[in-house]
mmCIF file of the C-alpha atoms, coordinates in Angstrom:
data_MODEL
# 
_entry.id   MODEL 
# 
loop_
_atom_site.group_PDB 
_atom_site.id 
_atom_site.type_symbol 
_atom_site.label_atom_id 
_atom_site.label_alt_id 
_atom_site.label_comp_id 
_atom_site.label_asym_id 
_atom_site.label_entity_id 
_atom_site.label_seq_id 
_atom_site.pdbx_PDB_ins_code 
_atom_site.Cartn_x 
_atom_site.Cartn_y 
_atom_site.Cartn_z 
_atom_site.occupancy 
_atom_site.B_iso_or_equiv 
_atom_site.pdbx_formal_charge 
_atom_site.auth_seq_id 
_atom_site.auth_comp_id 
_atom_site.auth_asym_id 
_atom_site.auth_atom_id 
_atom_site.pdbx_PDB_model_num 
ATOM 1   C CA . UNK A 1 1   ? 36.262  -64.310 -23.169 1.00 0.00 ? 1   UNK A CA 1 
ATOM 2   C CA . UNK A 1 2   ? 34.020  -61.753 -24.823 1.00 0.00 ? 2   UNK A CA 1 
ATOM 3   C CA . UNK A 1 3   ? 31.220  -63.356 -23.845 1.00 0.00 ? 3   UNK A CA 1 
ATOM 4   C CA . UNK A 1 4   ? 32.504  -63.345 -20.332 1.00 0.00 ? 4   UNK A CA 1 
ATOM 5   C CA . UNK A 1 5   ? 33.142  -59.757 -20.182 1.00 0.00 ? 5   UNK A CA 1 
ATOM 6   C CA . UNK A 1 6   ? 29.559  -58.530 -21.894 1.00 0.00 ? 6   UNK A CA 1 
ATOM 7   C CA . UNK A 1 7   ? 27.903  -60.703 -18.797 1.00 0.00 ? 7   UNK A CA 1 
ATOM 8   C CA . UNK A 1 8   ? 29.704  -58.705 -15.996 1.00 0.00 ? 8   UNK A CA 1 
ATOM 9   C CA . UNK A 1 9   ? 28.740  -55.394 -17.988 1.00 0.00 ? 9   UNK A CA 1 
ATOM 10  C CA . UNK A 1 10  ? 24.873  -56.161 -18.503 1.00 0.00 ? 10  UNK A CA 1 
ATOM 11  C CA . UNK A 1 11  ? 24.579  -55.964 -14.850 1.00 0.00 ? 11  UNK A CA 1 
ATOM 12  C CA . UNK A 1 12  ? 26.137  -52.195 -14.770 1.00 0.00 ? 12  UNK A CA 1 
ATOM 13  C CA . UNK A 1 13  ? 23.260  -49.800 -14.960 1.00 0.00 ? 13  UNK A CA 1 
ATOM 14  C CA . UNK A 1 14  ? 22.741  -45.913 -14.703 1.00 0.00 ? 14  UNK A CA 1 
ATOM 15  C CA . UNK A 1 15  ? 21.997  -44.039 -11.775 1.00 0.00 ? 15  UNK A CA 1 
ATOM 16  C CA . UNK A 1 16  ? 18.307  -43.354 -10.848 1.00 0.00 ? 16  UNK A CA 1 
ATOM 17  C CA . UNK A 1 17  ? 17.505  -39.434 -11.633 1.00 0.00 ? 17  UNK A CA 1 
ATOM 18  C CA . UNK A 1 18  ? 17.717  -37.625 -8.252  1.00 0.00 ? 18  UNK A CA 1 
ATOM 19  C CA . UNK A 1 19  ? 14.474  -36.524 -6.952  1.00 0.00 ? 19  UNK A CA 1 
ATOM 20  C CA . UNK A 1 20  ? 12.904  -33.311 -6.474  1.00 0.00 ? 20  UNK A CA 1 
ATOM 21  C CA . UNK A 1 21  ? 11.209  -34.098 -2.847  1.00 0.00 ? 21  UNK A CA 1 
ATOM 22  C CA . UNK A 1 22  ? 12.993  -33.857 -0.300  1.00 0.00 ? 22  UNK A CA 1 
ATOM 23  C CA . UNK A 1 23  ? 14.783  -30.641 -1.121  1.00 0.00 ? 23  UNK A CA 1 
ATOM 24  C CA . UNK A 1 24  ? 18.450  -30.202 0.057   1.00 0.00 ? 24  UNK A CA 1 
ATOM 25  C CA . UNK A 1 25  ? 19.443  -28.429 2.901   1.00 0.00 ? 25  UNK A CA 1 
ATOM 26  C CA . UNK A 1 26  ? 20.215  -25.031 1.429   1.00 0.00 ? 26  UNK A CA 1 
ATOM 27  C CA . UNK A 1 27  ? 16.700  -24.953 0.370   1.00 0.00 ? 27  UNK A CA 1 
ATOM 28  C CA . UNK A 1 28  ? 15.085  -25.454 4.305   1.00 0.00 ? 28  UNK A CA 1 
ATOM 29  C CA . UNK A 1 29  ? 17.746  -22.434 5.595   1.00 0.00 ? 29  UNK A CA 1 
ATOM 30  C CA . UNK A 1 30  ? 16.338  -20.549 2.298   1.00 0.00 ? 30  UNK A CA 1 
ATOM 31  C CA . UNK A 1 31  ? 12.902  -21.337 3.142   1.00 0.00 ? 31  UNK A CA 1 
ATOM 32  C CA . UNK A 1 32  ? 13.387  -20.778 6.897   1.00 0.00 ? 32  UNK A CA 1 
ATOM 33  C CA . UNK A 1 33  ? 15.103  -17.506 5.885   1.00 0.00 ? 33  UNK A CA 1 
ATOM 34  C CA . UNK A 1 34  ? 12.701  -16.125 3.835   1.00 0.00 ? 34  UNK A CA 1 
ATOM 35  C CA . UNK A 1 35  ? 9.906   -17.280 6.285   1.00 0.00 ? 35  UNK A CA 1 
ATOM 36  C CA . UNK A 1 36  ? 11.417  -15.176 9.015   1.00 0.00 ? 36  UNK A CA 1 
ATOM 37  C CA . UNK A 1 37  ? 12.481  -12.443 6.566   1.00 0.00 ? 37  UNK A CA 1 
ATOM 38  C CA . UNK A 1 38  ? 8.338   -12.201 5.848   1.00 0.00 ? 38  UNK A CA 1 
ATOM 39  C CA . UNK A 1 39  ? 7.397   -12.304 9.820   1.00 0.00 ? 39  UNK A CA 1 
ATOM 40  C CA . UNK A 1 40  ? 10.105  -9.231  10.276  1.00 0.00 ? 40  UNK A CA 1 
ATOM 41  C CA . UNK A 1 41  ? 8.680   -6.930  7.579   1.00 0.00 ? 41  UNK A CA 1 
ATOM 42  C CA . UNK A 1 42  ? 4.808   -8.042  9.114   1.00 0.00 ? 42  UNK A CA 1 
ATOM 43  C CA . UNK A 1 43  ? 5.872   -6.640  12.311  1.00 0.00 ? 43  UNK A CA 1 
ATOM 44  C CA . UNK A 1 44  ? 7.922   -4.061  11.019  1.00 0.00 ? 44  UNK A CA 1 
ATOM 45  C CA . UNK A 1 45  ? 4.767   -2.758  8.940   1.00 0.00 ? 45  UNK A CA 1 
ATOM 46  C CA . UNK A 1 46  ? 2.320   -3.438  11.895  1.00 0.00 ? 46  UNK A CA 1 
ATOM 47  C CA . UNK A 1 47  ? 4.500   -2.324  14.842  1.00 0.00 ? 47  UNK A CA 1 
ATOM 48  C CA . UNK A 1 48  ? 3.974   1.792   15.981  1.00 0.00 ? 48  UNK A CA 1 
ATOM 49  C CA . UNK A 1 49  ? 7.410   2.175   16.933  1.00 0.00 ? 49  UNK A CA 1 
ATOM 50  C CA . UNK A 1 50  ? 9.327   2.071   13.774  1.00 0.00 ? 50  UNK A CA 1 
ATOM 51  C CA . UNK A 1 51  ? 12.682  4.171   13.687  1.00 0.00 ? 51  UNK A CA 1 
ATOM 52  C CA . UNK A 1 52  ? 11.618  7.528   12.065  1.00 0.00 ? 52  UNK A CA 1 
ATOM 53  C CA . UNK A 1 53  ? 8.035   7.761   12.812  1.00 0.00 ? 53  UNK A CA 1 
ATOM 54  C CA . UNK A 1 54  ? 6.623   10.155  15.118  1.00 0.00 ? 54  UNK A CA 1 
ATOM 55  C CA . UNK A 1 55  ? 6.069   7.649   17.998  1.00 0.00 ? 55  UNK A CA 1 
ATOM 56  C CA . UNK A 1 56  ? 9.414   6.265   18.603  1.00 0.00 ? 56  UNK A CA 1 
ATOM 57  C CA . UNK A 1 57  ? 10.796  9.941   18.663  1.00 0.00 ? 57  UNK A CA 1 
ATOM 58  C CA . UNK A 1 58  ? 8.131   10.964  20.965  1.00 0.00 ? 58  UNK A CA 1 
ATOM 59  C CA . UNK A 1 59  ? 8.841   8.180   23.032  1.00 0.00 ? 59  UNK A CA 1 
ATOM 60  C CA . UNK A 1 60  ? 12.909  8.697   22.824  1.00 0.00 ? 60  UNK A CA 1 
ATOM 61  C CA . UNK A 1 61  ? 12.002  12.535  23.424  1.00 0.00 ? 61  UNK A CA 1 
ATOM 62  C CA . UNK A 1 62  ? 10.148  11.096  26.679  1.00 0.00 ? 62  UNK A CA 1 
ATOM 63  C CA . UNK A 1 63  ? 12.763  8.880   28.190  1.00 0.00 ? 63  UNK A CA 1 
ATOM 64  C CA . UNK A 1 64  ? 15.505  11.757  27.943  1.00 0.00 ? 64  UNK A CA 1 
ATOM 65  C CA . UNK A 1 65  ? 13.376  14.402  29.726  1.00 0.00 ? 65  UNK A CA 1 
ATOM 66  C CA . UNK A 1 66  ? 12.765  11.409  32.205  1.00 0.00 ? 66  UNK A CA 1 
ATOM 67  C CA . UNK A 1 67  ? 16.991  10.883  32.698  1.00 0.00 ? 67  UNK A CA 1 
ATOM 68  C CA . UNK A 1 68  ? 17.263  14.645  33.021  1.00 0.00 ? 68  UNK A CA 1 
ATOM 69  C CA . UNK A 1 69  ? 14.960  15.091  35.534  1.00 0.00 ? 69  UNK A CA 1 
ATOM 70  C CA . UNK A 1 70  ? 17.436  15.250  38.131  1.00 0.00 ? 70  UNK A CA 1 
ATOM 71  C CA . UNK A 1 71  ? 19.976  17.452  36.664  1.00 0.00 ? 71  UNK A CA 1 
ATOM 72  C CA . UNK A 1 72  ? 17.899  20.302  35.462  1.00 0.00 ? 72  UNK A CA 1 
ATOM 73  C CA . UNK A 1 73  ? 15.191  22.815  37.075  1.00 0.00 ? 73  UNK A CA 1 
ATOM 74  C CA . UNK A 1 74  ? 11.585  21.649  37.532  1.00 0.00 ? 74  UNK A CA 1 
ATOM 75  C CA . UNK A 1 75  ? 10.344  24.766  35.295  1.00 0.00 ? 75  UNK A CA 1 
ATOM 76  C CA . UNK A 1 76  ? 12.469  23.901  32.497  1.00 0.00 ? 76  UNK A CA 1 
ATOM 77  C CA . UNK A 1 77  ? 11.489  20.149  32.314  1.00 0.00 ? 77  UNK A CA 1 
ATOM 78  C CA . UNK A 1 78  ? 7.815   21.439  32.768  1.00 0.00 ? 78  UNK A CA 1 
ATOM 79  C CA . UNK A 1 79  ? 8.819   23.935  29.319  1.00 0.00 ? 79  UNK A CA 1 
ATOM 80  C CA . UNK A 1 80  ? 10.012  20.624  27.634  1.00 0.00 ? 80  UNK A CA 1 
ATOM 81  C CA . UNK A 1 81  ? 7.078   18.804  28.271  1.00 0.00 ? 81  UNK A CA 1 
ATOM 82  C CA . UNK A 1 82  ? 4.617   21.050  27.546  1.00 0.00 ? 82  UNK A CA 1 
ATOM 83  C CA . UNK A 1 83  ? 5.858   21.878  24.443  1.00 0.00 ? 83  UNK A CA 1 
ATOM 84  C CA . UNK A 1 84  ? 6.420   17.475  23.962  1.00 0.00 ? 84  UNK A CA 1 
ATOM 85  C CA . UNK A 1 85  ? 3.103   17.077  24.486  1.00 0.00 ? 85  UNK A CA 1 
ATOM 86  C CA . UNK A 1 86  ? 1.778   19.787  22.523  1.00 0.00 ? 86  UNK A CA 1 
ATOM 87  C CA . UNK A 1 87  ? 3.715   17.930  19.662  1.00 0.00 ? 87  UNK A CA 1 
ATOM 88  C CA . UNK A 1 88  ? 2.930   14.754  20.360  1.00 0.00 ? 88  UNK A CA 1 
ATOM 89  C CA . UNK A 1 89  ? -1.019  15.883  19.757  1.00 0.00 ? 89  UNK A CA 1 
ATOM 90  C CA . UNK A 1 90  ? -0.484  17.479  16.290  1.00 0.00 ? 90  UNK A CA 1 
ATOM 91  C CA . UNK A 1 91  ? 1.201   14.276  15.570  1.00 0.00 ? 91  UNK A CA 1 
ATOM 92  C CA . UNK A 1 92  ? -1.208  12.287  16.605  1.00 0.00 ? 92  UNK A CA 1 
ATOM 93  C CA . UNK A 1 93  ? -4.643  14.136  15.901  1.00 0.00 ? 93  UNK A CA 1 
ATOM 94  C CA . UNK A 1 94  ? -3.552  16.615  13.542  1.00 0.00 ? 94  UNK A CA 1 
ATOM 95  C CA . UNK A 1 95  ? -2.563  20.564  13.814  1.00 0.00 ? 95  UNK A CA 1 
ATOM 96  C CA . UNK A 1 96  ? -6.209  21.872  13.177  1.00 0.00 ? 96  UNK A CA 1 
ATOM 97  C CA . UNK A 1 97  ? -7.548  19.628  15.984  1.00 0.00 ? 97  UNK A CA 1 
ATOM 98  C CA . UNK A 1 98  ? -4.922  21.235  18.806  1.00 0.00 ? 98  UNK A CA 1 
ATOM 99  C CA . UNK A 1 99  ? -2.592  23.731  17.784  1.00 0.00 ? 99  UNK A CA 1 
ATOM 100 C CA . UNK A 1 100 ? -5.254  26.464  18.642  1.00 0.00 ? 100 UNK A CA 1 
ATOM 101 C CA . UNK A 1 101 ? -6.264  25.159  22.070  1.00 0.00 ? 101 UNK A CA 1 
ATOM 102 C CA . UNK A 1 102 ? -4.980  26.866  25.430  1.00 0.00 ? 102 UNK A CA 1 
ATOM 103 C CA . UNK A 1 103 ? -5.362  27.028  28.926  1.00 0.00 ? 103 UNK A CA 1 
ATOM 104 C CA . UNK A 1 104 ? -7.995  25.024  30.464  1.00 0.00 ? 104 UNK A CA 1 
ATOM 105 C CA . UNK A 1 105 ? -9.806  24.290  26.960  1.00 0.00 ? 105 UNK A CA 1 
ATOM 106 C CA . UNK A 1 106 ? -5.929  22.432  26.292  1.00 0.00 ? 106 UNK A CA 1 
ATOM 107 C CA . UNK A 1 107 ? -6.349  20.478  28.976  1.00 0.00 ? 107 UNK A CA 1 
ATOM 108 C CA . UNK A 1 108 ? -10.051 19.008  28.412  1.00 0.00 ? 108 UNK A CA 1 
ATOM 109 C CA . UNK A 1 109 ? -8.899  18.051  24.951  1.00 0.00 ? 109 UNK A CA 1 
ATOM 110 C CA . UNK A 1 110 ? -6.207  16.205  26.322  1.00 0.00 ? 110 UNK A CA 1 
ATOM 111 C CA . UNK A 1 111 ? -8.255  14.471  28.745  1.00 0.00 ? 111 UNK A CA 1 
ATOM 112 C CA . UNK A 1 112 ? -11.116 13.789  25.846  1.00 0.00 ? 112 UNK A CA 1 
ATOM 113 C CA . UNK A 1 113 ? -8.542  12.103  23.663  1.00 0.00 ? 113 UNK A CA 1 
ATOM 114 C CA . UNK A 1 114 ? -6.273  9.896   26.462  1.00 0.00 ? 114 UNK A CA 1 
ATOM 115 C CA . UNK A 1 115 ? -7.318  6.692   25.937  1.00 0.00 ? 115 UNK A CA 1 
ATOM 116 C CA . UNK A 1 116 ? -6.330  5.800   29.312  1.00 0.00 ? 116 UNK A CA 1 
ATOM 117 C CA . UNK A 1 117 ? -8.209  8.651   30.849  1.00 0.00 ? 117 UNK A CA 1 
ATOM 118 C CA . UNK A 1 118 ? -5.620  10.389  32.572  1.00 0.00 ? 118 UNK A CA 1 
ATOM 119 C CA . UNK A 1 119 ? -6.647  13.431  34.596  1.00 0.00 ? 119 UNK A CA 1 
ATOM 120 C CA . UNK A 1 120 ? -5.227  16.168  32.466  1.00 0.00 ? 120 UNK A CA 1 
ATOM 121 C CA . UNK A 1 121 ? -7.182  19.132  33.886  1.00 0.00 ? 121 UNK A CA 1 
ATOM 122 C CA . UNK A 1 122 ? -6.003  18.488  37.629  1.00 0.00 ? 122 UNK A CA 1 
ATOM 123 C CA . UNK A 1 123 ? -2.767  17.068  36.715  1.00 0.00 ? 123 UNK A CA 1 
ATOM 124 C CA . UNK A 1 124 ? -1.572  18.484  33.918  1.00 0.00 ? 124 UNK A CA 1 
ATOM 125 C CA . UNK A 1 125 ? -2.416  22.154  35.076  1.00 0.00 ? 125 UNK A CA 1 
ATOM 126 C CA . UNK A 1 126 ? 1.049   22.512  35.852  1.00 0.00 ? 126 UNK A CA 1 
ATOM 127 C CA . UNK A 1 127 ? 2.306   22.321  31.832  1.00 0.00 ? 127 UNK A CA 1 
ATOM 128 C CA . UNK A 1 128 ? 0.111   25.344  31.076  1.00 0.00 ? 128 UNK A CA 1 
ATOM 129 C CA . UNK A 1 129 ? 1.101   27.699  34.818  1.00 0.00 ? 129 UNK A CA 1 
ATOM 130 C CA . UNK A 1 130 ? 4.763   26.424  36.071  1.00 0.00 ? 130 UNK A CA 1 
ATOM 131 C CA . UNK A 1 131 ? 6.222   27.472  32.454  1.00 0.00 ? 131 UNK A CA 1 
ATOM 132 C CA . UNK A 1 132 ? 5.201   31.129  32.963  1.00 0.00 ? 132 UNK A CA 1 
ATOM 133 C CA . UNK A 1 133 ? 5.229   31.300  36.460  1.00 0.00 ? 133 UNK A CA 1 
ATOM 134 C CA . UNK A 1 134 ? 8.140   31.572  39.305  1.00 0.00 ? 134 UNK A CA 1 
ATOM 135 C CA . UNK A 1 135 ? 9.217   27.922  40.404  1.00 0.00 ? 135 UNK A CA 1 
ATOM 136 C CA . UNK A 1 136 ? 6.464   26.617  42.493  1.00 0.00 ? 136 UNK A CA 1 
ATOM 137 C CA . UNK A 1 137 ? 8.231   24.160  45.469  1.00 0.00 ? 137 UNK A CA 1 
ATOM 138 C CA . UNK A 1 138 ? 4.637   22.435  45.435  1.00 0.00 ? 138 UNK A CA 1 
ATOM 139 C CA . UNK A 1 139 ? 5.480   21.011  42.334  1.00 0.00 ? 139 UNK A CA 1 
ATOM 140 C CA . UNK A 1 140 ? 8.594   18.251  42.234  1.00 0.00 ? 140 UNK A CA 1 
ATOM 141 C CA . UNK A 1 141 ? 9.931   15.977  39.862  1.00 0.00 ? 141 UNK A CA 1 
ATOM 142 C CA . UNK A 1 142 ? 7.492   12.824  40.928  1.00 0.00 ? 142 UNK A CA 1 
ATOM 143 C CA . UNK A 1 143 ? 5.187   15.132  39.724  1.00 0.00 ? 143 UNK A CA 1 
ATOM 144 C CA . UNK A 1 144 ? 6.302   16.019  36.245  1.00 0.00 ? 144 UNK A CA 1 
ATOM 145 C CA . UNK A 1 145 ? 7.365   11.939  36.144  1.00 0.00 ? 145 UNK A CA 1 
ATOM 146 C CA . UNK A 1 146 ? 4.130   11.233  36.020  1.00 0.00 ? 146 UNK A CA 1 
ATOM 147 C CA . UNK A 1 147 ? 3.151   13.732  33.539  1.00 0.00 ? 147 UNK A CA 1 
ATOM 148 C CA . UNK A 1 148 ? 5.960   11.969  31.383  1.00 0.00 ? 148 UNK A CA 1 
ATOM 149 C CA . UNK A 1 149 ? 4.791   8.012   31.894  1.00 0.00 ? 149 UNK A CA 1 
ATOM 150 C CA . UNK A 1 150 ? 1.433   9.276   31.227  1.00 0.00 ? 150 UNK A CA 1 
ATOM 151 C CA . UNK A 1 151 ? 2.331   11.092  27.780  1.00 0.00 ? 151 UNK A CA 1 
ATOM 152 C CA . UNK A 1 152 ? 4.104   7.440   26.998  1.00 0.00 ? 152 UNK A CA 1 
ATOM 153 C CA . UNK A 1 153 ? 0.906   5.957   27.648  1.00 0.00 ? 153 UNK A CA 1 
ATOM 154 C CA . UNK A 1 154 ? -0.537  7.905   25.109  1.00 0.00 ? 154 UNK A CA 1 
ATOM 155 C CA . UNK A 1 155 ? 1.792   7.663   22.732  1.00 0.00 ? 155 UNK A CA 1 
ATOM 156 C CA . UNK A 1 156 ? 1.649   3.983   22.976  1.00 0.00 ? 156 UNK A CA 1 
ATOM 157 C CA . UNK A 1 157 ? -1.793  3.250   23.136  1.00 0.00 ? 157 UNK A CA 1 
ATOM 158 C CA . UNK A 1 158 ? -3.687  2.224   19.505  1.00 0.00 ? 158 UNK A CA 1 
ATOM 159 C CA . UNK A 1 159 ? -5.491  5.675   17.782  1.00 0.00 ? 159 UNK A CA 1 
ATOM 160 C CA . UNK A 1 160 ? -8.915  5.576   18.147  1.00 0.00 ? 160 UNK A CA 1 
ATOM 161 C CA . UNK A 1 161 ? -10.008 9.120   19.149  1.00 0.00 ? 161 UNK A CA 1 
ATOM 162 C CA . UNK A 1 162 ? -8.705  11.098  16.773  1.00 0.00 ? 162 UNK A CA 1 
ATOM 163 C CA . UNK A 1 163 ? -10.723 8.970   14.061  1.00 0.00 ? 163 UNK A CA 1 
ATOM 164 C CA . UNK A 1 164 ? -11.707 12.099  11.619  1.00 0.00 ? 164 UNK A CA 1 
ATOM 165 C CA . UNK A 1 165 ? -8.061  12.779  11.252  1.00 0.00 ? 165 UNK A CA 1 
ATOM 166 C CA . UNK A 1 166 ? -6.059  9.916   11.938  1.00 0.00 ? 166 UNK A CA 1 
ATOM 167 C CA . UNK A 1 167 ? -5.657  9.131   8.048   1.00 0.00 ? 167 UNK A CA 1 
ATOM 168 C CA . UNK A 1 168 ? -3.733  12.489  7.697   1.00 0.00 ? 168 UNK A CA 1 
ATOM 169 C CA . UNK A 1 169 ? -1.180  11.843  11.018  1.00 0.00 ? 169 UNK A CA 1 
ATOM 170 C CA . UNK A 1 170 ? 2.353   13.076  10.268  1.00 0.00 ? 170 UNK A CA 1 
ATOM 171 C CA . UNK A 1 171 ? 4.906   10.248  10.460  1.00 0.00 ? 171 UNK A CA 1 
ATOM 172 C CA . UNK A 1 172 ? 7.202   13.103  11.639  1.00 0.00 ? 172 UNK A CA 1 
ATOM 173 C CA . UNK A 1 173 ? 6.403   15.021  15.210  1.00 0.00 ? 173 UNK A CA 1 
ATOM 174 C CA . UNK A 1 174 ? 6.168   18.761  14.559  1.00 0.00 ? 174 UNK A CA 1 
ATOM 175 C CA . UNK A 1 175 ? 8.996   20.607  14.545  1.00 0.00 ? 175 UNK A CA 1 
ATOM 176 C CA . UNK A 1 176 ? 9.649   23.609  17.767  1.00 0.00 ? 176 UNK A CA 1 
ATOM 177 C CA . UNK A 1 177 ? 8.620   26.730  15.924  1.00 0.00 ? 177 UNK A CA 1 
# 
């Protein structure tokens, strides 16, 4: 009976080892994860409008004068976005290159450095005369709108223009003195 017994055991073997290849489950969702973890900090890094840097508060500076428009006096939203762009320029190109600039000499430089070429001297003539001056009826929100979207433009668009001072750019818009 022994012998009986030792036959029907011989044929019990181990298990094979378990393989490395192909991983479990948990590993694809960990590799998967940490795949799409990498692609969000690339575009994080590479994207212009990261929370905290001086574009995506210019641009939510923008879109609020834009909403409020409506409610408030033409000369007031011109004050706001002179003084916007004004910022958005020693963010972008550096204090030295703008701060000291007025008047028509203002507006050239702005025109020089849109990359889109927007017609600052003609257009934008009303930033440097409608803050300081009586409320002109010529002048109506449209107007200032497109003042605004054109500002968004620039603060969108890549740096290029600015080169010489580009490496020293704020991450932080200038503060109202």
């Amino acid at each position: 009976m022994i012998r009986n017994v030792e036959r029907y055991l011989a044929d019990i073997r181990d298990l094979d080892p378990i393989g490395w290849w192909p991983p479990a489950v948990g590993w694809w969702l960990s590799a998967m994860a940490g795949i799409a973890l990498a692609g969000l900090l690339w575009w994080w890094i590479r994207t212009p409008f990261r929370i905290g840097s001086w574009r995506w508060d210019a641009r939510r500076r923008l879109r609020g004068l834009s909403r409020r428009l409506r409610g408030q006096p033409v000369k007031q939203s011109a004050q706001e976005l002179s003084e916007l762009v004004r910022r958005i320029a020693m963010a972008r190109c550096g204090r030295e290159a703008c701060a000291g600039l007025t008047g028509r000499a203002w507006l050239e430089w702005l025109r020089e450095h849109d990359p889109k070429g927007f017609d600052w001297v003609t257009q934008g003539a009303v930033l440097i005369r409608l803050p300081y001056a009586p409320e002109d009826p010529n002048v109506g929100a449209d107007h200032l709108r497109r003042l605004i979207r054109a500002a968004e433009v620039w603060v969108a668009a890549e740096p290029g223009r600015c080169a010489a001072s580009d490496s020293q750019r704020k991450e932080k818009m200038p503060e109202a003195a």
